[in-house]
Residue, then its C-alpha position, 0 to 999 in steps of 0.5 A: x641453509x636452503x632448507x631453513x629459508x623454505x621452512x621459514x615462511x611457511x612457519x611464519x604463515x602459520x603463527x600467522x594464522x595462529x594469531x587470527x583464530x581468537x579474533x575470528x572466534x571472537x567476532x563469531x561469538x560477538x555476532x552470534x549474540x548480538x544478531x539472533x537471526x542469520x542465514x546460512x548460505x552457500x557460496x559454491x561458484x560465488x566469485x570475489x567480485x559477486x561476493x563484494x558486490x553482494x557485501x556493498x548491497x547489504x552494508x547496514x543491513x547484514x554482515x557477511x562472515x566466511x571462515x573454514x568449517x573446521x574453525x567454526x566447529x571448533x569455535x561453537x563447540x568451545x562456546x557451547x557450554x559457556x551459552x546454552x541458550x544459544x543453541x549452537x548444537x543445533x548450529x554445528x549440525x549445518x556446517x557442511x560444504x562451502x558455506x557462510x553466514x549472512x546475520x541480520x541486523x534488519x528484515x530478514x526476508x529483505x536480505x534473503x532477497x538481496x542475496x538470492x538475486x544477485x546472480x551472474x551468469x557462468x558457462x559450463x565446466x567439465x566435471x561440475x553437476x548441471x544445476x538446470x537442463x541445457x537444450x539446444x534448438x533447432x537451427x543455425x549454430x554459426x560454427x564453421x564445418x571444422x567443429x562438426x565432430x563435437x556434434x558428432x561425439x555428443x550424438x547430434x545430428x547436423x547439416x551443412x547450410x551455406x558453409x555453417x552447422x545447423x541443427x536439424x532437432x531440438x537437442x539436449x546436452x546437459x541434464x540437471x543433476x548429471x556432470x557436465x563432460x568435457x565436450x558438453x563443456x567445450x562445445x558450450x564455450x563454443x556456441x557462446x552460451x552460458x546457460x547457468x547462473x551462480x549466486x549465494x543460496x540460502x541453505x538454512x535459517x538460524x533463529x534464536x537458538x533454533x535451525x531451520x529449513x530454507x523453506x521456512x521463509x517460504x511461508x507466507x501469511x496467506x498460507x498460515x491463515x489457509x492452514x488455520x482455517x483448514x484446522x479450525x474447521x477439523x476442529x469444528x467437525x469433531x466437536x460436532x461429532x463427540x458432542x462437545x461445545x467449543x469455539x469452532x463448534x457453536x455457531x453450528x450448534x446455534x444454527x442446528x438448534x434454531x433449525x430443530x426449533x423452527x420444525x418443532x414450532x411448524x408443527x404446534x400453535x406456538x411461534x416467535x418472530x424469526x419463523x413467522x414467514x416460514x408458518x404463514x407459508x405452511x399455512x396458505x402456500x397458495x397466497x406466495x404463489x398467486x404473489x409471485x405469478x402477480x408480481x411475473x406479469x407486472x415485470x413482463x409488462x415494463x419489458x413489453x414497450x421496449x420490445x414492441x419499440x423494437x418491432x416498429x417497421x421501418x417506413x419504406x421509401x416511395x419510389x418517386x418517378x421523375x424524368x428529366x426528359x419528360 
């Protein structure tokens, strides 16, 4: 009888369960295809309390949707023959690890701003990876000398100032990349600190059929008109070089011939507006040049006044005699 009462509820949770798959299927694909372009963020570390507060933010402007990955597979693997144009192979590809979907109902770079920057701080715990380096300067800890061994099972040097421990260099207990031990962890919790911050991070992009890598939303229009221009110019030089009119390539070739004409002009009688100055100057440099040597004292002149102002001496005081006794 025991037996069956234990039996009883975890069959019930099951049906429970059971029951709920074809509606989450069915907002699944209810989203999928009424909201083109989504996030895929991961939510490692990203508590109930941040995730609502996150939701309350992007009320109107994205829906949030989380579920287990075996659930999601098996849903776009069901709908993948049903809408091809959907592209959910690609999709299928980047469910890994604790992920969700953010779809967007406005601007994406918008939502990606709100999601990226709600971040909390955490402390350090045993066994997880350290997103960033930890350093410890230099100084006073405020912790008395009973927990000088943690200090000691890390490798860091200390002293005794005035009944506190204090650092004597610069230290660092944490490397990114590296699981943090459990005495990094307490002596963390220890001192206070909370070096880390948790929030969502946006994993990859989904946009009409297609997956992208986050850093596609890194790409700003300063950095596509740079890429165009460094092409264009690619372009032009080729153009140039095989011989072939294109575009890019005209207004060098126009500015080439107009170049080549002018020489060819210098060296006949026959001429045209644009190189008349250039032909006079071939013909008599020394008239340009007695211009300019006019046109350098005329300019030195309208300077000359100020500096002889400059020059005036200043009138000196006489040193007048006067005795009041005399």
């Amino acid at each position: 009888m025991a037996a069956g009462e234990l039996a009883f509820p975890h069959k019930f949770l099951r049906m429970v369960a059971k029951s709920k798959k074809p509606a989450y299927f069915a907002r699944l694909i209810e989203l999928l295809e009424t909201c083109p372009k989504c996030l895929i963020v991961g939510v490692d570390f990203v508590g109930s309390k941040q995730m609502q507060d996150i939701r309350i933010k992007l009320r109107g402007k994205a829906t949030i949707l989380m579920g287990k990955n075996t659930m999601i597979r098996t849903c776009l693997r069901n709908h993948m023959t049903v809408n091809e144009e959907l592209g959910l192979d690609k999709l299928l590809t980047v469910i890994n690890g604790n992920i969700g979907f953010v779809f967007c109902h406005g601007d994406m770079d918008e939502i990606r701003d709100v999601v990226m920057n709600n971040k909390v701080p955490a402390g350090a715990k045993s066994g997880v990876i350290a997103p960033i380096d930890v350093m410890l300067q230099a100084g006073p800890t405020g912790l008395d000398p009973s927990q000088t061994n943690f200090f000691q099972t890390l490798n860091i040097p200390t002293k005794i100032v005035k009944g506190s421990i204090e650092l004597t260099a610069t230290q660092k207990v944490c490397t990114e990349g590296v699981k943090i031990t459990a005495s990094q962890a307490v002596l963390l919790t220890k001192m206070g600190i909370k070096p880390f911050q948790y929030g969502m991070k946006v994993v990859s992009v989904y946009d009409h059929g297609s997956v992208f890598d986050a850093a596609v939303l890194d790409i700003t229009d300063a950095i596509v008109v740079g890429k165009f221009l460094g092409a264009v110019q690619n372009i032009a030089a080729l153009s140039r070089e095989i011989g072939v009119p294109t575009e890019a390539s005209l207004p060098h070739m126009v500015s080439n011939s107009l170049k080549n004409i002018a020489a060819l002009c210098a060296e006949s009688d026959f001429t045209f507006p644009e190189i008349q100055k250039l032909k006079d100057f071939l013909a008599d440099p020394s008239a340009f040049a007695s211009a300019a040597a006019a046109a350098a004292p005329a300019a030195a002149s309208g300077a000359a006044p100020k500096e002889a102002k400059k020059e005036e001496p200043e009138e000196e005081e006489e040193d007048m005699d006067f005795d009041l006794f005399g």
